[in-house]
MARBATOR-801735 format. One record per residue: residue number from 1; residue in three letters; z negated, y negated, x of N, C-alpha, C in turn. Coordinates in Angstrom, 2 decimals, m for minus. Layout:
> NUM,ALA,Z,Y,X,Z,Y,X,Z,Y,X
...
This chain:
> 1,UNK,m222.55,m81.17,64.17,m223.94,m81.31,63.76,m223.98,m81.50,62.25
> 2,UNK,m224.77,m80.75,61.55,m224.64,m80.76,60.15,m225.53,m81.74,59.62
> 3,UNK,m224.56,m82.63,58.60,m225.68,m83.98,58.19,m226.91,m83.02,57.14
> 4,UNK,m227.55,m83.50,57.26,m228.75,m83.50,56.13,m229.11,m84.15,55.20
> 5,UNK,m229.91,m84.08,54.56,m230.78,m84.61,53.54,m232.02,m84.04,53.55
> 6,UNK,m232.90,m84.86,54.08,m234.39,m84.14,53.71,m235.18,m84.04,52.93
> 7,UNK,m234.90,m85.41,52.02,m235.94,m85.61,50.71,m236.91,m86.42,51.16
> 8,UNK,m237.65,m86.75,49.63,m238.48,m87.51,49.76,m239.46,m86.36,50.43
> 9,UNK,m240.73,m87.23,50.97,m242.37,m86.36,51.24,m242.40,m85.65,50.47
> 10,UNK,m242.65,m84.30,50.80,m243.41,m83.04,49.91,m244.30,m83.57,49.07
> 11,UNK,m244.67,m83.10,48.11,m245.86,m83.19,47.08,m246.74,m82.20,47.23
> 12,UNK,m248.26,m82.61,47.17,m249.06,m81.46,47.10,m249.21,m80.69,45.73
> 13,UNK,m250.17,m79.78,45.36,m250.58,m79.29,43.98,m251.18,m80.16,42.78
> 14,UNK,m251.51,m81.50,43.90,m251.84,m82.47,41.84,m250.63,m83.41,41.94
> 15,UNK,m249.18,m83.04,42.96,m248.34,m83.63,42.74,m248.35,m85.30,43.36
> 16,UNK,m248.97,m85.05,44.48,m249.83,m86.39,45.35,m248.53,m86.40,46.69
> 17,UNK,m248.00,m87.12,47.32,m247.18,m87.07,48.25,m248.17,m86.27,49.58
> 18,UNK,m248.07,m84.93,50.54,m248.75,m84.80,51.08,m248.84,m85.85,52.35
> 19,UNK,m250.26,m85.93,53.01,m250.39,m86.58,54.18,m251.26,m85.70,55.19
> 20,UNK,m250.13,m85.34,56.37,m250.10,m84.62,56.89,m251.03,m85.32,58.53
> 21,UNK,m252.50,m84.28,58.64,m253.20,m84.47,59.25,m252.56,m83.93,60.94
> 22,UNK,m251.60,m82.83,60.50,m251.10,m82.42,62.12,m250.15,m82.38,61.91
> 23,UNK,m249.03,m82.93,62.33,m247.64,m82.71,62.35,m246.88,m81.07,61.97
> 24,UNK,m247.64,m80.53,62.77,m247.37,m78.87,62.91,m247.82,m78.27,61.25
> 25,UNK,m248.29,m79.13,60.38,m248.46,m78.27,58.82,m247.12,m78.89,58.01
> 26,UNK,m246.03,m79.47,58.95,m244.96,m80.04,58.18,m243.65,m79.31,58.02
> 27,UNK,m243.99,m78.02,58.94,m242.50,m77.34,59.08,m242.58,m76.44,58.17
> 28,UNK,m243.46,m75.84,57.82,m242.78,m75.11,56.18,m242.07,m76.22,55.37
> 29,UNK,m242.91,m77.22,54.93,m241.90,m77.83,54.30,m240.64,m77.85,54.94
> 30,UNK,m240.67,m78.96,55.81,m239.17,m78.93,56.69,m238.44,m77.44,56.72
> 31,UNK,m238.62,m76.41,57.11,m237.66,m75.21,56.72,m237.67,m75.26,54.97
> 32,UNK,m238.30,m75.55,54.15,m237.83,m75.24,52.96,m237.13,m76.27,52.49
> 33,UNK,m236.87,m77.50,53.27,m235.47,m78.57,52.70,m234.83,m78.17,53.41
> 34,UNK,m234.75,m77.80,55.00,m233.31,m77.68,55.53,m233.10,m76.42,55.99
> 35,UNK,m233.79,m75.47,56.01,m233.69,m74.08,56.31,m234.10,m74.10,57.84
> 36,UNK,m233.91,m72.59,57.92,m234.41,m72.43,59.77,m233.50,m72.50,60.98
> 37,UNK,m232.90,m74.30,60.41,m232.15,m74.52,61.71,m232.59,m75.32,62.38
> 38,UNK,m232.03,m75.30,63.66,m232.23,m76.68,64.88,m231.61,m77.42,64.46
> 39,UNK,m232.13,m78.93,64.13,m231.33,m80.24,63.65,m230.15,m80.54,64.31
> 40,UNK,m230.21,m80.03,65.94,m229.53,m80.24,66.43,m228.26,m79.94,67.17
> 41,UNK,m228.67,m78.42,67.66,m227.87,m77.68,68.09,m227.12,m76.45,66.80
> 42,UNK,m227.93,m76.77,65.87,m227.65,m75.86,64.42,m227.60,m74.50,64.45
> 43,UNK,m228.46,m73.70,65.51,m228.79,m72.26,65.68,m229.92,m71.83,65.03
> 44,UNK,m230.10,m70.74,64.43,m230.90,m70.43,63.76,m231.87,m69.48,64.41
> 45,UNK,m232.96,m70.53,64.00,m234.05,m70.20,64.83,m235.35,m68.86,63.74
> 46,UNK,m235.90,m68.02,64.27,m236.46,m66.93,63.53,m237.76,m67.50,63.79
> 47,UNK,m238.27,m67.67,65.25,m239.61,m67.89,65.54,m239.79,m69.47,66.22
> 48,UNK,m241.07,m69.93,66.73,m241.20,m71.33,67.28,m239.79,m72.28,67.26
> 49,UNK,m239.70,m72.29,65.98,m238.81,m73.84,65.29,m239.97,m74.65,65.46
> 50,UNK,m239.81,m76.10,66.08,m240.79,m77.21,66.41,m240.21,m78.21,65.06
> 51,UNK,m242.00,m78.77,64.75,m241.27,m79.96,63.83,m241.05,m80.92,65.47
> 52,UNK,m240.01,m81.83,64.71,m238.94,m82.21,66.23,m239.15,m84.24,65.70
> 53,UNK,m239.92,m84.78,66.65,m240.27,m86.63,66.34,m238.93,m87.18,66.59
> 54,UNK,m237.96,m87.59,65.71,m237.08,m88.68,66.32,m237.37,m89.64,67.02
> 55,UNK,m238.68,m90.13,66.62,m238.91,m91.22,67.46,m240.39,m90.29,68.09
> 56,UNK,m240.20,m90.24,69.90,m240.91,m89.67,70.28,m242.64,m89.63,69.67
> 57,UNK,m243.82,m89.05,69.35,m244.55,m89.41,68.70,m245.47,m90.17,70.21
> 58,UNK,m245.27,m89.60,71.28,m246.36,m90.29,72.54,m246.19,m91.52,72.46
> 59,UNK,m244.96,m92.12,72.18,m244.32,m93.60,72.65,m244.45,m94.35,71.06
> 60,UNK,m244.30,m93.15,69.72,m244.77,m94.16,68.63,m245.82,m93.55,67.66
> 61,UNK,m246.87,m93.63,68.13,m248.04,m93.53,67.63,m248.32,m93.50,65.88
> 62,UNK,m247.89,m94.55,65.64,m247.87,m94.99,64.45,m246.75,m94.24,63.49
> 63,UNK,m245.45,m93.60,63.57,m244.99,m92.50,63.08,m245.61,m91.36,63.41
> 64,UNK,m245.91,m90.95,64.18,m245.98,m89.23,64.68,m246.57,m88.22,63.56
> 65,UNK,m246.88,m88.70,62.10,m247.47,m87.94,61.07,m246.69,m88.07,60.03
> 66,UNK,m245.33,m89.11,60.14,m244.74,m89.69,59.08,m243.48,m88.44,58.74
> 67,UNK,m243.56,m87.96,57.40,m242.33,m87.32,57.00,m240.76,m87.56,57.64
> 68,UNK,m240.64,m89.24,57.16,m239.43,m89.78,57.65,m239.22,m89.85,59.42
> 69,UNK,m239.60,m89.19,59.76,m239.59,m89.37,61.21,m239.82,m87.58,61.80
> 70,UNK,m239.61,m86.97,60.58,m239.54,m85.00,61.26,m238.16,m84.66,60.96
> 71,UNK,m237.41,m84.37,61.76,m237.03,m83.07,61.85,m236.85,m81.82,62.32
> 72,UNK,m236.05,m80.50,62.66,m236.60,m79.13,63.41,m236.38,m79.30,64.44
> 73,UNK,m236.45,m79.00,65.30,m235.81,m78.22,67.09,m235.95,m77.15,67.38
> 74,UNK,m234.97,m76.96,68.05,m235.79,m75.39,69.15,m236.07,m75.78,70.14
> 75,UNK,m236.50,m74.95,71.29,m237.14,m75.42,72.13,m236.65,m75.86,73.17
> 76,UNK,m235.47,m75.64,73.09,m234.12,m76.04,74.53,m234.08,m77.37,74.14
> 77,UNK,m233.33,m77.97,72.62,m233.52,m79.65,72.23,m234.32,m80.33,72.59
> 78,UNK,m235.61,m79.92,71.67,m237.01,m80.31,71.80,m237.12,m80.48,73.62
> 79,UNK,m237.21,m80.17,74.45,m237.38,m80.17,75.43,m236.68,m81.07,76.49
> 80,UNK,m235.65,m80.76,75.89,m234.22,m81.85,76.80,m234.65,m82.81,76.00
> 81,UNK,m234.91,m83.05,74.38,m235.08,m84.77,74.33,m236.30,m85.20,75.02
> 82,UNK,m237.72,m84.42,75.12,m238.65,m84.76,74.89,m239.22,m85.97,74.77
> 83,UNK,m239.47,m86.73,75.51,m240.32,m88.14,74.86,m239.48,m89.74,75.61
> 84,UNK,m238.16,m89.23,76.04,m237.53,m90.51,76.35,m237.61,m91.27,75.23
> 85,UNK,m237.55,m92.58,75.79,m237.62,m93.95,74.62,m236.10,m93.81,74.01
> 86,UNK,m237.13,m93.94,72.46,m235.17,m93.61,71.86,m235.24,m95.44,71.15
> 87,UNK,m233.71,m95.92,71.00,m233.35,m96.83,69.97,m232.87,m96.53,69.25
> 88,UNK,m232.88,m96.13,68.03,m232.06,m95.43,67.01,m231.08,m95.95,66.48
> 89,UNK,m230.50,m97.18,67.19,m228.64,m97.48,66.75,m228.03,m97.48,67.92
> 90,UNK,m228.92,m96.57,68.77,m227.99,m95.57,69.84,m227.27,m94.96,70.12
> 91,UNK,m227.17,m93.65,68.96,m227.29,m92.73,68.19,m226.95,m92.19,67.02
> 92,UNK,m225.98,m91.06,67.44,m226.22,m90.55,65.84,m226.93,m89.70,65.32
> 93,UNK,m227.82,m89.68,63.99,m228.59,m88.58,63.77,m227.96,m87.99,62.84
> 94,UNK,m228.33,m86.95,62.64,m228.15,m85.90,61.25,m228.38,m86.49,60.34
> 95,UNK,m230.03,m86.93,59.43,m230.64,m86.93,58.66,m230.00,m88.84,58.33
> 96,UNK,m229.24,m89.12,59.08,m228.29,m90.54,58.41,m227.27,m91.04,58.27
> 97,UNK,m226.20,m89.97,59.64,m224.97,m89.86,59.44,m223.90,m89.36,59.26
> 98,UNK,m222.87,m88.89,58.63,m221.85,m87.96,58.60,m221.89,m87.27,60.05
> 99,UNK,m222.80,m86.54,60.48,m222.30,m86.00,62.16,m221.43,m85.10,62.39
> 100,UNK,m220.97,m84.52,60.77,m220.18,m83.59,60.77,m218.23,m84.32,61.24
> 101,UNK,m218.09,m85.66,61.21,m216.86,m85.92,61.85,m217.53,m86.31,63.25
> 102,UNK,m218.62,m86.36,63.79,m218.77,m87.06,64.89,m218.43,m86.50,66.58
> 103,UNK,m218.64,m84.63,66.20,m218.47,m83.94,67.08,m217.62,m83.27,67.03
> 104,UNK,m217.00,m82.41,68.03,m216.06,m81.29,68.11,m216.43,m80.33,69.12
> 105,UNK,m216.32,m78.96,68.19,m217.16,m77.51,68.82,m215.39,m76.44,69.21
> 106,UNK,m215.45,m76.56,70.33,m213.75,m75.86,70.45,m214.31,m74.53,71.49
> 107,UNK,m213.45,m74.03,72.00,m214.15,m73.30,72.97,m213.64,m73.21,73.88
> 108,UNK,m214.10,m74.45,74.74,m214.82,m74.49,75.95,m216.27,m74.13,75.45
> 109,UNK,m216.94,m74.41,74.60,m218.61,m73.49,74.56,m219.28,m75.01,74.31
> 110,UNK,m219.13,m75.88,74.82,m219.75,m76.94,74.86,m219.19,m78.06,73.75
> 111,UNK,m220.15,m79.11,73.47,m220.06,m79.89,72.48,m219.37,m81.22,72.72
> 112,UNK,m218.48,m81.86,72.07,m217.79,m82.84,72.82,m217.59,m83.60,71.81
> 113,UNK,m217.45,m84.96,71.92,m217.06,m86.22,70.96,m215.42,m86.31,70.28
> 114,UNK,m215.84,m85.87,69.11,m214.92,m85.82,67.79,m213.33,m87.05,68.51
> 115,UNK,m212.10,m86.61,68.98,m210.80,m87.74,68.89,m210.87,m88.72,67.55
> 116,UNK,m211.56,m88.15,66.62,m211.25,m88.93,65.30,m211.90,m90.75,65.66
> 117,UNK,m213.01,m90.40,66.48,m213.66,m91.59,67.07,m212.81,m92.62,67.88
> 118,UNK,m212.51,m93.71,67.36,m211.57,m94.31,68.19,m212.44,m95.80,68.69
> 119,UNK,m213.52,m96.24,67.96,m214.35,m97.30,68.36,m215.47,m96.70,69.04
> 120,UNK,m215.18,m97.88,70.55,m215.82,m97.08,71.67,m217.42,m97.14,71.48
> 121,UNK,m218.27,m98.28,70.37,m219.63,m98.35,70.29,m219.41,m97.24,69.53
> 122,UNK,m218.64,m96.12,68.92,m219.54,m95.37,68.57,m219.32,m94.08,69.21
> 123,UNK,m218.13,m93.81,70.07,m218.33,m92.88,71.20,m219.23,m93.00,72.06
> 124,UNK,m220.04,m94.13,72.41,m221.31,m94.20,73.29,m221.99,m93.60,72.67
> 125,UNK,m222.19,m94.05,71.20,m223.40,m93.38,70.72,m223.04,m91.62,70.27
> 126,UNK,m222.06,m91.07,70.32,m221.91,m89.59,70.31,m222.05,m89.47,71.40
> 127,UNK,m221.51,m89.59,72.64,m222.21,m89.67,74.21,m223.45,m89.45,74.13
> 128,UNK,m224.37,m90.48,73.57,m225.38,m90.35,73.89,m226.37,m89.52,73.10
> 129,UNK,m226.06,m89.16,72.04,m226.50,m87.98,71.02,m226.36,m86.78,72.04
> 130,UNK,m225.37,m86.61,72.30,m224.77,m85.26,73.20,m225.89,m85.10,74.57
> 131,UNK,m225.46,m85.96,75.14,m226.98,m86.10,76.08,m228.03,m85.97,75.92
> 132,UNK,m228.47,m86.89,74.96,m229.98,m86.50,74.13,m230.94,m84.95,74.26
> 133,UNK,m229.82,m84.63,73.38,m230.31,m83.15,73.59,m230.34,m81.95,74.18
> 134,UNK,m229.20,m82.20,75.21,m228.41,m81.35,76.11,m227.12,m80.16,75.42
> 135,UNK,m226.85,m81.54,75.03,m225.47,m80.32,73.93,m224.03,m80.18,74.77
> 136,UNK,m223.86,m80.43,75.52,m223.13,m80.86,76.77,m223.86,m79.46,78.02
> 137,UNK,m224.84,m79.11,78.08,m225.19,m78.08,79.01,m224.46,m77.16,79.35
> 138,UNK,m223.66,m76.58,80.53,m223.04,m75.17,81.11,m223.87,m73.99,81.10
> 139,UNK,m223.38,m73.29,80.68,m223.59,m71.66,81.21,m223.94,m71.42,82.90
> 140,UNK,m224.90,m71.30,83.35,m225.02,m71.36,84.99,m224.08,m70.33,84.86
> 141,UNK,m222.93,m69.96,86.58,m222.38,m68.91,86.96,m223.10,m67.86,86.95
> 142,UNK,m222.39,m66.53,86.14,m222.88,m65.64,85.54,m223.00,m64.83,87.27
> 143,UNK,m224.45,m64.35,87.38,m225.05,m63.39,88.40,m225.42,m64.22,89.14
> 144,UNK,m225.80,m65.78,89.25,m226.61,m66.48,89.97,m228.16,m66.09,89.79
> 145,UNK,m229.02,m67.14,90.32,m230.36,m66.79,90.19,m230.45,m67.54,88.80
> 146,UNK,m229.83,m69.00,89.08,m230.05,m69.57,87.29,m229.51,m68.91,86.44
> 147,UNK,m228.41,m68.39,86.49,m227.95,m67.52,85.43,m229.32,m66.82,84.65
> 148,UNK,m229.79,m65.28,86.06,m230.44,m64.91,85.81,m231.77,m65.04,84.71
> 149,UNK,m232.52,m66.33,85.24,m233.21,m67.06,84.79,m233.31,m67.78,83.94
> 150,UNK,m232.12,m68.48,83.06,m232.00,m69.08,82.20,m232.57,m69.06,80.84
> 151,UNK,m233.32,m69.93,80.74,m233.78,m69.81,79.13,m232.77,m70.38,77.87
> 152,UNK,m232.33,m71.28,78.55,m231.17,m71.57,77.32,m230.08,m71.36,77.12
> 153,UNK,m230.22,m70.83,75.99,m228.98,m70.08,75.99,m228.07,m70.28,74.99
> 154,UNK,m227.78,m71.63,74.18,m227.39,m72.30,73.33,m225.52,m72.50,73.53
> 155,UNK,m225.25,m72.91,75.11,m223.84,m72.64,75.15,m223.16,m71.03,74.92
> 156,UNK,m224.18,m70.01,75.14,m223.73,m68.70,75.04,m223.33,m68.18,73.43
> 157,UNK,m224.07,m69.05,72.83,m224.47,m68.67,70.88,m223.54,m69.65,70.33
> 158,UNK,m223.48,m70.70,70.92,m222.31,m71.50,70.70,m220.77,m70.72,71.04
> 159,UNK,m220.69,m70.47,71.78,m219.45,m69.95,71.89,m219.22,m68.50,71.35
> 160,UNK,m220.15,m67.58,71.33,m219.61,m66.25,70.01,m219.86,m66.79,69.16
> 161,UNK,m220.33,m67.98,68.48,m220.31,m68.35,67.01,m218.54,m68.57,66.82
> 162,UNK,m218.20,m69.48,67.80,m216.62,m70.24,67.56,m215.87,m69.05,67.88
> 163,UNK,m215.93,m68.17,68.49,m214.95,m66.53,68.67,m215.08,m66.10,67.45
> 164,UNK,m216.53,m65.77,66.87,m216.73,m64.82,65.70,m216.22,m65.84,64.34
> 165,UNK,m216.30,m67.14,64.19,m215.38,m67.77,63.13,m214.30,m67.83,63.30
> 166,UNK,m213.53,m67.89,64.21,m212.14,m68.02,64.12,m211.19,m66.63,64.50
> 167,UNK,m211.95,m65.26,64.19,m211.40,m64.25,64.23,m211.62,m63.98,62.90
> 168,UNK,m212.82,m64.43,61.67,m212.63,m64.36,60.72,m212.24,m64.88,59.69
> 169,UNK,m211.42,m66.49,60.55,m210.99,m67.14,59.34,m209.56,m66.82,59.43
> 170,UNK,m209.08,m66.02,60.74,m207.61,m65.55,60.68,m207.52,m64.06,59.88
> 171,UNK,m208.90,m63.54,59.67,m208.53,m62.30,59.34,m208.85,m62.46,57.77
> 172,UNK,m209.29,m63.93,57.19,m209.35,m64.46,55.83,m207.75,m65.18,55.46
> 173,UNK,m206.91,m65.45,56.53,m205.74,m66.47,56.25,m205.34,m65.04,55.90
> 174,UNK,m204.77,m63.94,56.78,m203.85,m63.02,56.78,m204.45,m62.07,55.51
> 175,UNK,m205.59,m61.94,54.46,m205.59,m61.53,53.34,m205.11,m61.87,52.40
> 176,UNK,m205.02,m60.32,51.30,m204.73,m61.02,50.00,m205.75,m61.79,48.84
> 177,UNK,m205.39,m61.83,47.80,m206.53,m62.88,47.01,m208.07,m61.96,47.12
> 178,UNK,m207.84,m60.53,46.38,m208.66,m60.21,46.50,m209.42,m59.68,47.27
> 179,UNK,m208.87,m59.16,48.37,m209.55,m58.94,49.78,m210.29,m60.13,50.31
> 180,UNK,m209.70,m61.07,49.78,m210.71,m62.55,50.37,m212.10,m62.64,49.45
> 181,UNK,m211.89,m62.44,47.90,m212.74,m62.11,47.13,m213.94,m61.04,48.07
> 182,UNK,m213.65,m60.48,48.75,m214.68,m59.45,49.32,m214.91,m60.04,50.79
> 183,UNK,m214.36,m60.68,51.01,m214.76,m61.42,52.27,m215.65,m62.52,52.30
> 184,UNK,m215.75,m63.18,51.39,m216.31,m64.76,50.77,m218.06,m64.17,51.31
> 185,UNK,m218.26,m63.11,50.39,m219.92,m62.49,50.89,m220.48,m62.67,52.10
> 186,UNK,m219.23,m61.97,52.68,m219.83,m61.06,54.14,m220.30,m63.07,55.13
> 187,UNK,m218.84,m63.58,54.85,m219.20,m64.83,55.30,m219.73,m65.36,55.51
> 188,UNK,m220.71,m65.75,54.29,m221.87,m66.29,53.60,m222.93,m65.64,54.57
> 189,UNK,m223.12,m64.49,54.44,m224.18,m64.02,55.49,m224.13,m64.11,56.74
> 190,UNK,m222.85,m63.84,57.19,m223.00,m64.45,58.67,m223.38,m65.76,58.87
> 191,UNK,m222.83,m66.78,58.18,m223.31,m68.20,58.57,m224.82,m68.73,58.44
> 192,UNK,m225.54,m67.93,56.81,m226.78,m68.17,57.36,m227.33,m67.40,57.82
> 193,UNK,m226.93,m66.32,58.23,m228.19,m65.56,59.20,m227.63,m65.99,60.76
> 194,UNK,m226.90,m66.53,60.96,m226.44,m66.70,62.53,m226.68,m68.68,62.78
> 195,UNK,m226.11,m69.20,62.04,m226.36,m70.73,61.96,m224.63,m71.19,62.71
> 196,UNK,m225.01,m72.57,62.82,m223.83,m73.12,63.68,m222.53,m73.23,62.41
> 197,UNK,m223.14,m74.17,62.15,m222.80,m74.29,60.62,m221.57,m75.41,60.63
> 198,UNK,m221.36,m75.94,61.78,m220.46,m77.18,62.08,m219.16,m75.87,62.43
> 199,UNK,m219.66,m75.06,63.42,m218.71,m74.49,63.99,m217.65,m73.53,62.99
> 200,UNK,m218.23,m72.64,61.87,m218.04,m72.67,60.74,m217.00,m73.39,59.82
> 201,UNK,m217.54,m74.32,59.69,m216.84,m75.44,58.70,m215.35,m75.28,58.99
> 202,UNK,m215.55,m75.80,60.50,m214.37,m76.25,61.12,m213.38,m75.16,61.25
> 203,UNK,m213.72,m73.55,61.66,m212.99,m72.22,61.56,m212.51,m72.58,60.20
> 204,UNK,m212.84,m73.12,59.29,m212.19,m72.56,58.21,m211.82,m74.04,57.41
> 205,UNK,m211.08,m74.90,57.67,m211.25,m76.44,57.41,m209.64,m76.22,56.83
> 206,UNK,m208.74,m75.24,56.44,m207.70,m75.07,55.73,m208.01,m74.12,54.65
> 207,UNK,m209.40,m73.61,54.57,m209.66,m72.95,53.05,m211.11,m74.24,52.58
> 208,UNK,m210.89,m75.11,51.47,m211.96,m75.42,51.39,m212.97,m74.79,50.63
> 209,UNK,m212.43,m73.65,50.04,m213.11,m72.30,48.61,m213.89,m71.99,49.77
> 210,UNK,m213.82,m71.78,50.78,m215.09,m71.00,51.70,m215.86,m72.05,52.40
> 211,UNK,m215.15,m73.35,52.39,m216.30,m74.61,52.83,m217.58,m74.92,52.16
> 212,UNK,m216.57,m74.73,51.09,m217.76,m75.22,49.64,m218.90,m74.07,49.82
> 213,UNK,m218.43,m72.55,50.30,m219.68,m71.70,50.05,m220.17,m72.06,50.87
> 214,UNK,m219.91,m72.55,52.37,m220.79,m72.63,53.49,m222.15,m73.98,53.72
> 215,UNK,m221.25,m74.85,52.52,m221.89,m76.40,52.16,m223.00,m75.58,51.49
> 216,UNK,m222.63,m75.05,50.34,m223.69,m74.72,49.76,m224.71,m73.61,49.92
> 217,UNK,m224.63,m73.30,50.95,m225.55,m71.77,51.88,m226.49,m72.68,52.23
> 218,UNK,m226.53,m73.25,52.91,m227.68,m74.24,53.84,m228.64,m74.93,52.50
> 219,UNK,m229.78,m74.89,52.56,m230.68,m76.27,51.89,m230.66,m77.26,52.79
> 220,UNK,m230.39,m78.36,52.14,m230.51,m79.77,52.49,m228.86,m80.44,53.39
> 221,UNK,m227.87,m79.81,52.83,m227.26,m80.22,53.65,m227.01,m81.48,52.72
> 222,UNK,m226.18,m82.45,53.30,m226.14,m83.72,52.51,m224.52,m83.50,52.09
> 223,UNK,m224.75,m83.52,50.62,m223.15,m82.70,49.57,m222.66,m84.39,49.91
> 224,UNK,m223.65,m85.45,49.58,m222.42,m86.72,49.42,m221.41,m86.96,50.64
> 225,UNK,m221.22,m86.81,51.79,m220.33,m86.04,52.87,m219.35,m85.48,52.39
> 226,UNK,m219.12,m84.70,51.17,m218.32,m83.95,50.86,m217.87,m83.34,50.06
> 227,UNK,m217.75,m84.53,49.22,m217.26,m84.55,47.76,m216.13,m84.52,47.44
> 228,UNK,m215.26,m84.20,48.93,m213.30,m84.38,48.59,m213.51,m82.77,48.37
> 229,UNK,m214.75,m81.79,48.75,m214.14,m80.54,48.80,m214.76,m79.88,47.56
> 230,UNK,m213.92,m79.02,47.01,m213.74,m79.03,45.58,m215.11,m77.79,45.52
């Protein structure tokens, strides 16, 4: 899960912090600090990206308009969290913690709690992040009726993301300098036009020259995370 940074509140045109009468006039902004990903599942979404309430807005009234309390979803997240009561030192979020050591994207397809975690309060709370949103979900057996039917399809994009990075970070190890020079591009575009930006990282976590481009592809990712990489 890629940490963030969202920024302070947008400013309007006399440079006034905006105050946002519907939640739903907040996601341009929000795509223009963090781009058009899911906070959560980190797929890149083209159409109905939801601004996404950390703290459900039914259950807290009193945020549901507040900047500090948006970030994106798609609609599979958004949906699997929807309005359970959250405690937020439950949890890990994006927009506060390194989530980028918290998880591990391998392929099995599914999302699983980082070995680096060795204190169990905070494997509950990657547990329970994982749950949260349904990042943990199977692929129904392919030619069932759920299969058929399935709208989410997040373990499927998850897993050609982790095939399609790690066929190109072997076919980046086995180049020469400058053939990598011509590879660095193509990279770059796949990661932001496809997303899954954790999965990424990690394909390529023995070149950090192509980390750094991938850190710096995304708006809003949070650089203080990752200041060992040059």
């Amino acid at each position: 899960m890629r940490p963030i940074e969202r920024g302070n509140c947008p400013n309007d045109s006399a440079g006034i912090p905006v105050v946002f009468k519907e939640y739903s006039r907040a996601r341009r902004y929000l795509i223009d600090a963090l781009g058009g990903y899911c906070s959560y599942c980190e797929r890149k979404i083209e159409a109905n990206l939801a601004v996404e309430h950390v703290l459900p807005k039914v259950l807290n009234p009193a945020v549901a308009l507040e900047w500090s309390n948006f970030l994106l979803g798609c609609t599979n997240c958004n949906s699997t969290k929807g309005a359970k009561p959250i405690v937020i030192t439950e949890y890990f979020w994006p927009d506060v913690d390194n989530t980028f050591n918290v998880f591990l994207y391998d392929n099995s397809g599914i999302v699983k709690i980082s070995s680096s975690l060795i204190n169990g309060n905070d494997k509950d709370k990657a547990n329970n992040t994982i749950e949260l949103v349904g990042l943990g979900v199977l692929q129904p057996k392919t030619g069932t009726v759920a299969w058929q039917e399935a709208s989410d399809r997040r373990f499927e994009h998850r897993l050609q993301a982790f095939i399609d990075s790690y066929n190109h970070s072997e076919t980046y190890r086995k180049s020469g300098v400058n053939t990598r020079k011509l590879l660095i591009p193509l990279i770059k575009t796949i990661v932001v036009s496809g997303g899954f930006w954790s999965i990424w990282m990690n394909a390529f976590q023995d070149f950090p020259e192509v980390q750094r481009i991938i850190i710096n592809s995304y708006p809003g990712t949070n650089n203080s995370f990752f200041t060992h990489i040059p």
